[in-house]
C-alpha positions in Angstrom: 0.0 0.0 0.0 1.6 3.4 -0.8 1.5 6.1 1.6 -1.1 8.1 0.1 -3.5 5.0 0.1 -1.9 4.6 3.6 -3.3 7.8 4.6 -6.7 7.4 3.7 -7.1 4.2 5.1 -6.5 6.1 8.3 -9.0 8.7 7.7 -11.7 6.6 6.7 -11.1 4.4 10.0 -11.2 7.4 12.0 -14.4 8.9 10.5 -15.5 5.5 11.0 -14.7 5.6 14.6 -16.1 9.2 14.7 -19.1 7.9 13.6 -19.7 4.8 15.5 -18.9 7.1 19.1 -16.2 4.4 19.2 -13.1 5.9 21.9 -11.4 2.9 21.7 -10.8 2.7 17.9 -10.5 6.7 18.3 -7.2 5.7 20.1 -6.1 3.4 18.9 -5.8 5.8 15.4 -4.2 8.3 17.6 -0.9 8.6 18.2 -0.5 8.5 22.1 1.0 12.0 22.1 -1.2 13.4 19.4 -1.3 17.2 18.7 -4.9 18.2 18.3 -5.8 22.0 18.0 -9.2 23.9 17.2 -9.2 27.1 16.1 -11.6 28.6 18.2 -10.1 27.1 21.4 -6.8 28.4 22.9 -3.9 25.5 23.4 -3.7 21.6 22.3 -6.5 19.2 23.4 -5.3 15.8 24.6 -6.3 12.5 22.9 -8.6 11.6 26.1 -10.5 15.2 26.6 -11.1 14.8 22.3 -12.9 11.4 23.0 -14.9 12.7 26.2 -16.0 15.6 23.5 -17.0 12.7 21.3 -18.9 11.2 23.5 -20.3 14.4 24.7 -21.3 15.0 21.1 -23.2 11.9 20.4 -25.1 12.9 24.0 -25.9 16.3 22.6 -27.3 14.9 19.1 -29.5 12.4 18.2 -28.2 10.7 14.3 -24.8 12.1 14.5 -22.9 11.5 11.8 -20.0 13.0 9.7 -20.6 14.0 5.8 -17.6 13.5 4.0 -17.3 16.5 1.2 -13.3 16.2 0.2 -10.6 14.1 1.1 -7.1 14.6 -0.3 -4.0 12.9 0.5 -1.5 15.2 1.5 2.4 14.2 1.7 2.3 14.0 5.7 -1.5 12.8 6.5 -4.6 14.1 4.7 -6.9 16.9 4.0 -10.4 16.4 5.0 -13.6 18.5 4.9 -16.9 17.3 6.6 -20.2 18.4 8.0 -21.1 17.3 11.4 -24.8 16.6 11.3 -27.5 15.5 14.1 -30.5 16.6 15.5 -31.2 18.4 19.0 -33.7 16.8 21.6 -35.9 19.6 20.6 -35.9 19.0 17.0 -33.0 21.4 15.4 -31.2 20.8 12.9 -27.5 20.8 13.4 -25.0 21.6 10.4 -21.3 22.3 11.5 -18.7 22.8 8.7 -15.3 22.3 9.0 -11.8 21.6 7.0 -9.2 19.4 9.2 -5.7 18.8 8.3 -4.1 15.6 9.8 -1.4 14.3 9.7 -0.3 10.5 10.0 3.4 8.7 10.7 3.6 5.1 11.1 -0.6 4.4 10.6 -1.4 6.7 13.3 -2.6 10.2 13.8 0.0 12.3 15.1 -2.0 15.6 14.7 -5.0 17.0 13.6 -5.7 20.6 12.9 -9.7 21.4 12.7 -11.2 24.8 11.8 -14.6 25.8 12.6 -17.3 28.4 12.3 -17.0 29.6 16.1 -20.6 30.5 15.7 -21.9 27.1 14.6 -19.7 25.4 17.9 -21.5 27.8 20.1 -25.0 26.4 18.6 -23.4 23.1 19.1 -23.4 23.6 22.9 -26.3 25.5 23.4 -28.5 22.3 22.2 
């Protein structure tokens, strides 16, 4: 497998995972010490507090799932862009955009870069 295929296997895993609410497989993509930033948040977030967010998520909304609109393999890891969809308790639709840049050594995440519409995370939290 060349890396490029390499590096898409991983990203489909972990949008698999992402999917599924699955933390274990989540981790097991993750490099132990992985780098992962949001632009709307200062500092790194650790692998463990971006699983308990997961899980948070799929609390928060009912059919959550993750549109795939690009992926493109990128020398280091991937490009990806997604929406985050689900539904509220009471009904609203959810519809978060975003563009993440990962990158992967050895099978395994070592960093993942996500920007978001700081308006849509806030919508996200009020539900």
């Amino acid at each position: 497998m060349s890396s490029t295929e390499a590096h898409l296997d991983v990203a489909r895993r972990f949008l698999d995972a992402l999917n599924n609410n699955d933390g274990d497989a989540v981790r097991e993509i993750y490099h132990p010490e992985a780098r992962i930033w949001h632009n709307f948040e200062e500092g790194l977030q650790s692998v463990e507090l971006n699983i308990k967010t997961l899980h948070w998520m799929h609390r928060k909304l009912n059919n959550l799932h993750y549109d795939l609109v690009r992926l493109e393999a990128l020398p280091n890891g991937y490009l990806q862009q997604h929406v985050l969809r689900g539904e509220t308790t009471g009904g609203e639709t959810i519809a978060l955009y975003a563009c993440a840049i990962c990158t992967v050594e050895d099978g395994r995440l070592t960093a993942l870069e996500e920007y978001l519409d700081p308006a849509q995370v806030a919508a996200l939290q009020r539900a």
